[in-house]
Structures are given as structure tokens and as C-alpha cells.
C-alpha positions in Angstrom: 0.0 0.0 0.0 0.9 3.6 -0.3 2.2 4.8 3.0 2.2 8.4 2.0 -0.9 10.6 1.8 -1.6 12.2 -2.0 -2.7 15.2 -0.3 0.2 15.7 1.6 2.3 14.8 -1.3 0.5 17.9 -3.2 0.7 20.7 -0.5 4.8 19.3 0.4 7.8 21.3 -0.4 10.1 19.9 -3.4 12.6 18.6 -1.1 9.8 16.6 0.5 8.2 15.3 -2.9 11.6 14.4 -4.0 12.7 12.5 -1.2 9.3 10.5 -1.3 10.5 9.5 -4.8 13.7 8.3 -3.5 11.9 6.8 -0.7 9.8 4.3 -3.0 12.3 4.2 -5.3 11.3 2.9 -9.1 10.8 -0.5 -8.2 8.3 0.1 -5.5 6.4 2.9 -7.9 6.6 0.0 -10.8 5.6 -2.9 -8.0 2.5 -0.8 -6.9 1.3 -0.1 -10.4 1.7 -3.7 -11.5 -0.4 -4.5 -8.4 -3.6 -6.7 -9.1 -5.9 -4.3 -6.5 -7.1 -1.5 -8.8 -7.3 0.5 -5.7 -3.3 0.5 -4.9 -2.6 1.2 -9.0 -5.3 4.3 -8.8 -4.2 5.6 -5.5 -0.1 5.3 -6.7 -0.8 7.0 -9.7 -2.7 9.8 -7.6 0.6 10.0 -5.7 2.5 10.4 -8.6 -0.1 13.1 -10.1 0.2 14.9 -6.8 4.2 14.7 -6.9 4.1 16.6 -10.0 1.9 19.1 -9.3 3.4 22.7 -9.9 5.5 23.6 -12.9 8.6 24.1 -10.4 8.1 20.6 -8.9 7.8 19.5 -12.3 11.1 20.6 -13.9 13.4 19.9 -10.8 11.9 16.3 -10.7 12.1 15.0 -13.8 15.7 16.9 -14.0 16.7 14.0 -11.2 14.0 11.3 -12.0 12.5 11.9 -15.4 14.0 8.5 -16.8 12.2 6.5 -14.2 9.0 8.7 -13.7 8.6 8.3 -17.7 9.5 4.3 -17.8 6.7 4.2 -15.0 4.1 6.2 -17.1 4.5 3.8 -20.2 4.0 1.1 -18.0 0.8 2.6 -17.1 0.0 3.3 -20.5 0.9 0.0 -21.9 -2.8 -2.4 -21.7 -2.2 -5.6 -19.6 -2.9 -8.5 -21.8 -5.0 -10.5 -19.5 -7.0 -7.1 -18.8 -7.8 -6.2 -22.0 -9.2 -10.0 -23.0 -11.7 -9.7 -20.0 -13.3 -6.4 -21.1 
């Protein structure tokens, strides 16, 4: 699960929101949106949403992270296989 609130995440400092991303790290973010419970892949990506939330935020993050941050949104964007077949 998430253990940090999206709200805080939006209202928090950059030096906050960026040491949340180190905190999960990439493989945690990637873990949680490959999760089964639609609830822990809607709430991560609210996270993420919330991390990047001001233009600011937004330039100084992906400066350090953007690699990651962009590997997890095609991840996200790519349709899971099984997923797809059942709707």
C-alpha cells in the first residue's frame, strides 16, 4: 500500500516530494502499479499526479528522476494483456 498521503504529497515542499520519490524508489512505484488491486494502481498514480503538481516541482523532478518517472508512465500506458481480453 501507499504509505504516503496524495494530499500531503501535493501541498509538500520539493525537497519533501523528492525525497518521497527516493523513498519508493522505481521498483516500489513500478511494483505498486503492476499490483492486481485496482485501488493501490489508482491511488499510486494519484501519488505520482500529486508529486508533479506545480511547474517548479515539475522541472526539478524529472531533471533527477524523469527516466524512471517516464519508464513508469509507459508502464501505465501500456494495456495488460489478460486485462484487455476480459473487457
Amino acid at each position: 500500500m501507499v504509505s504516503y498521503d496524495q494530499n500531503i504529497a501535493f501541498q509538500a515542499e520539493e525537497r519533501i516530494k523528492v525525497q518521497i520519490i527516493k523513498s519508493l524508489g522505481a521498483d516500489q512505484i513500478f511494483r505498486l502499479l503492476s499490483d492486481l488491486d485496482s485501488n493501490v494502481v489508482m491511488k499510486t498514480l494519484g501519488l505520482l499526479r500529486n508529486l508533479l503538481s506545480t511547474k517548479p516541482h515539475i522541472d526539478h523532478i524529472m531533471a533527477s528522476h524523469g527516466k524512471q518517472i517516464m519508464q513508469v508512465f509507459w508502464l501505465v500506458s501500456i494495456p495488460n494483456t489478460a486485462d484487455s481480453t476480459k473487457r
